[in-house]
C-alpha positions as CSV (number, residue, x, y, z in Angstrom):
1,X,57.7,-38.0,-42.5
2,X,58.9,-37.7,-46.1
3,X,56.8,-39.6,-47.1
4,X,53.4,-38.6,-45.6
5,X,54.5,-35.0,-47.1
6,X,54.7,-36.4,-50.7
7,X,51.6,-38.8,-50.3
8,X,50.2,-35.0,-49.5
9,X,51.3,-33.5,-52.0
10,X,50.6,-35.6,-54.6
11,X,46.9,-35.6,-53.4
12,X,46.8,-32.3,-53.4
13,X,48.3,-32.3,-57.1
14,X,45.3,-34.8,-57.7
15,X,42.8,-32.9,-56.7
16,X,43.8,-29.6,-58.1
17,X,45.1,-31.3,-61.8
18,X,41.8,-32.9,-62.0
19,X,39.7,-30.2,-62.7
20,X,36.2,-30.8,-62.8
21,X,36.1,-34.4,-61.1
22,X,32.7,-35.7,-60.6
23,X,30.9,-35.5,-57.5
24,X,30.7,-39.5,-57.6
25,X,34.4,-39.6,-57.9
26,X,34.8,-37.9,-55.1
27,X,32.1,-39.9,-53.3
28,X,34.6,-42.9,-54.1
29,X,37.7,-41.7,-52.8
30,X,36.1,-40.7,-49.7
31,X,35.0,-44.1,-49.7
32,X,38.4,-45.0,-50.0
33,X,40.4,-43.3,-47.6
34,X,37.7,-43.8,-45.2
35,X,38.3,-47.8,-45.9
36,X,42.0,-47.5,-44.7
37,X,41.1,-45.3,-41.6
38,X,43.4,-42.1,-43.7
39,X,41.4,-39.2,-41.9
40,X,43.3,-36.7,-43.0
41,X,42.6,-37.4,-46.5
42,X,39.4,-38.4,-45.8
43,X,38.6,-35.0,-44.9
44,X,40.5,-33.2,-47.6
45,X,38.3,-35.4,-49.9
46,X,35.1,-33.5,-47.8
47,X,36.5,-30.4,-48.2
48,X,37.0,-30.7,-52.0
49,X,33.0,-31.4,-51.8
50,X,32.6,-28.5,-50.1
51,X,34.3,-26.2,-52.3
52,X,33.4,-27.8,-55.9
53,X,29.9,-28.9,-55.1
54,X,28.6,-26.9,-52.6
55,X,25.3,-27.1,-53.3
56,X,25.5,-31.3,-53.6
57,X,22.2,-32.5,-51.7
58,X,24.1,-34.4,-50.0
59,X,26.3,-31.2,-48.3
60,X,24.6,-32.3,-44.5
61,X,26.3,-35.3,-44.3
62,X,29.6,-33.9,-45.9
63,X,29.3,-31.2,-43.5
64,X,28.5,-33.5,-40.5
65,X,31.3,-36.2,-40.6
66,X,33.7,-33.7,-41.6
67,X,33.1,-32.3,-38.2
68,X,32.9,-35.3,-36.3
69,X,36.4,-36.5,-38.2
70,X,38.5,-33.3,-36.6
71,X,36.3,-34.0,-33.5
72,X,36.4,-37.7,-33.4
73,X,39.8,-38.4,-35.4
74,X,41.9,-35.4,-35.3
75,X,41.1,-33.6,-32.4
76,X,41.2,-30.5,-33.8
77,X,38.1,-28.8,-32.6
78,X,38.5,-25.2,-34.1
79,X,38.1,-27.0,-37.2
80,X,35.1,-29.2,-35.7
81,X,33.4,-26.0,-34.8
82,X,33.8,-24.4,-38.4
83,X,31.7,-27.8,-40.0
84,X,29.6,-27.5,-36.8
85,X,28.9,-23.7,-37.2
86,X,28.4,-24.0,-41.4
87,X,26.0,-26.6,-40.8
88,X,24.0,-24.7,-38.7
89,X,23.8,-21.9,-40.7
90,X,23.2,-23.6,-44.3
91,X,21.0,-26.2,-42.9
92,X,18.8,-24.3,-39.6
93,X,15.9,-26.9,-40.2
94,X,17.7,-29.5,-40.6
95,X,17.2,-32.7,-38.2
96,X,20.8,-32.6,-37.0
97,X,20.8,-28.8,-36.4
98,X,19.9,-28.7,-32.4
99,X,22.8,-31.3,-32.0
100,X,25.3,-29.2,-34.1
101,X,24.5,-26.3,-31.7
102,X,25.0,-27.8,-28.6
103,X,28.3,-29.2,-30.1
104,X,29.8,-25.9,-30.9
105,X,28.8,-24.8,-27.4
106,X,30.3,-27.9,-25.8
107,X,33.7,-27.6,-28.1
108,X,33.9,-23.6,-27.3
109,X,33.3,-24.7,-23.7
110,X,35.4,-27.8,-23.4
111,X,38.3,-27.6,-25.7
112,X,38.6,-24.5,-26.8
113,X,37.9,-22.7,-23.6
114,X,35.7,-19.7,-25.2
115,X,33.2,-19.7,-23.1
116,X,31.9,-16.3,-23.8
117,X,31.2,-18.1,-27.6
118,X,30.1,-21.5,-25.8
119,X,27.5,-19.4,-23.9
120,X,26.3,-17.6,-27.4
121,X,25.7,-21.1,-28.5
122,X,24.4,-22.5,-25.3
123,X,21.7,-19.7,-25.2
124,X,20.7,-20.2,-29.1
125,X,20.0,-23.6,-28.5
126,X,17.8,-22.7,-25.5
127,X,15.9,-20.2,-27.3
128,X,15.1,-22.0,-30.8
129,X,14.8,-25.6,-28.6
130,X,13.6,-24.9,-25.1
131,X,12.0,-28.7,-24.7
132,X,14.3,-30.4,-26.9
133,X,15.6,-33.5,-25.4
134,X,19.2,-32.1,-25.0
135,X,17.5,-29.2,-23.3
136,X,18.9,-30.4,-20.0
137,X,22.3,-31.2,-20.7
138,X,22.4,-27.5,-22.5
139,X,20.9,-26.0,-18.9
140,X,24.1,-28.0,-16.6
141,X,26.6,-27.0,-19.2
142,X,25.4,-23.5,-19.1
143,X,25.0,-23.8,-15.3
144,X,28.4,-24.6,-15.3
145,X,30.5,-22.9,-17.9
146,X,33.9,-22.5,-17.4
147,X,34.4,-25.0,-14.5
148,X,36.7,-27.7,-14.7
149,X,34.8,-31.1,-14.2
150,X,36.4,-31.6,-10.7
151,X,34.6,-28.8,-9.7
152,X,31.2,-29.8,-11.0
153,X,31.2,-33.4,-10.7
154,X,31.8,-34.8,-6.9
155,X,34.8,-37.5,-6.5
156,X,35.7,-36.9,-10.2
157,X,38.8,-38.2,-11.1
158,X,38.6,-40.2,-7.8
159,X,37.8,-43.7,-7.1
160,X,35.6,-43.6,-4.0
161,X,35.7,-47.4,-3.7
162,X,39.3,-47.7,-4.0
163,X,41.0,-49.2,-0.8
164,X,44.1,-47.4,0.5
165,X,47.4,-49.9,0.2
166,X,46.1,-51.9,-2.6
């Protein structure tokens, strides 16, 4: 524990003593950490993009796997939703955009358990993407905000072929 807490600190040190660091040597240490699996630095090294260069053409994809690491990695979905919700708003025609919408929505929903915020979501989505291919998935969650998936989804979280003594 010590030791993660220095490694921490010393990275923080890094960043903060290195002043103006290139956006390329940024690019490699996220290339690094990402090499040994270190998410947490990996996304530190994301969020230093995001605050020095913040107008790098190459923010979407900061933006993007910085929320899928806290999604994905860390689990920390407030912090998913934040990268989620930036994107949308810096990058509204952006390819990626309907998909960070409907993830916000589902993380509110799912994990977070705002559905009054998953609903805001839900409905944007709907209204700027009415025949978008998620379109469907964004009615059933909206159909069924709020519901726990036992309640939604028949036999879920039951084997129906299991055999009874076995």
């Amino acid at each position: 524990m010590v030791l993660r807490w220095s490694a921490i600190a010393i990275l923080t040190m890094t960043i903060f003593s290195c002043g103006r660091i290139s956006e390329e040597e940024l690019w490699s240490k996220v290339e690094e950490s990402r090499k040994r699996a270190n998410h947490k630095e990996t996304l530190q090294w994301y969020q230093t993009i995001v605050d020095k260069y913040p107008e790098s053409p190459r923010m979407p994809e900061v933006l993007w796997k910085a929320g899928s690491i806290c999604s994905n990695d860390l689990k920390n979905y407030a912090a998913a939703v934040n990268y989620y919700k930036q994107f949308i708003v810096r990058f509204p025609e952006h390819s990626d955009t309907p998909k960070a919408i409907f993830l916000t929505g589902f993380f509110y929903n799912n994990e977070l358990k705002n559905i009054d915020s998953a609903r805001v979501y839900y409905a944007e989505f709907m209204r700027l993407y009415p025949s978008h291919e998620m379109a469907t998935s964004v009615e059933f969650e909206l159909e069924n905000l709020g519901k726990e998936s036992t309640d939604v989804i028949p036999n879920s979280g039951k084997n129906p072929t299991a055999k009874k003594g076995r």
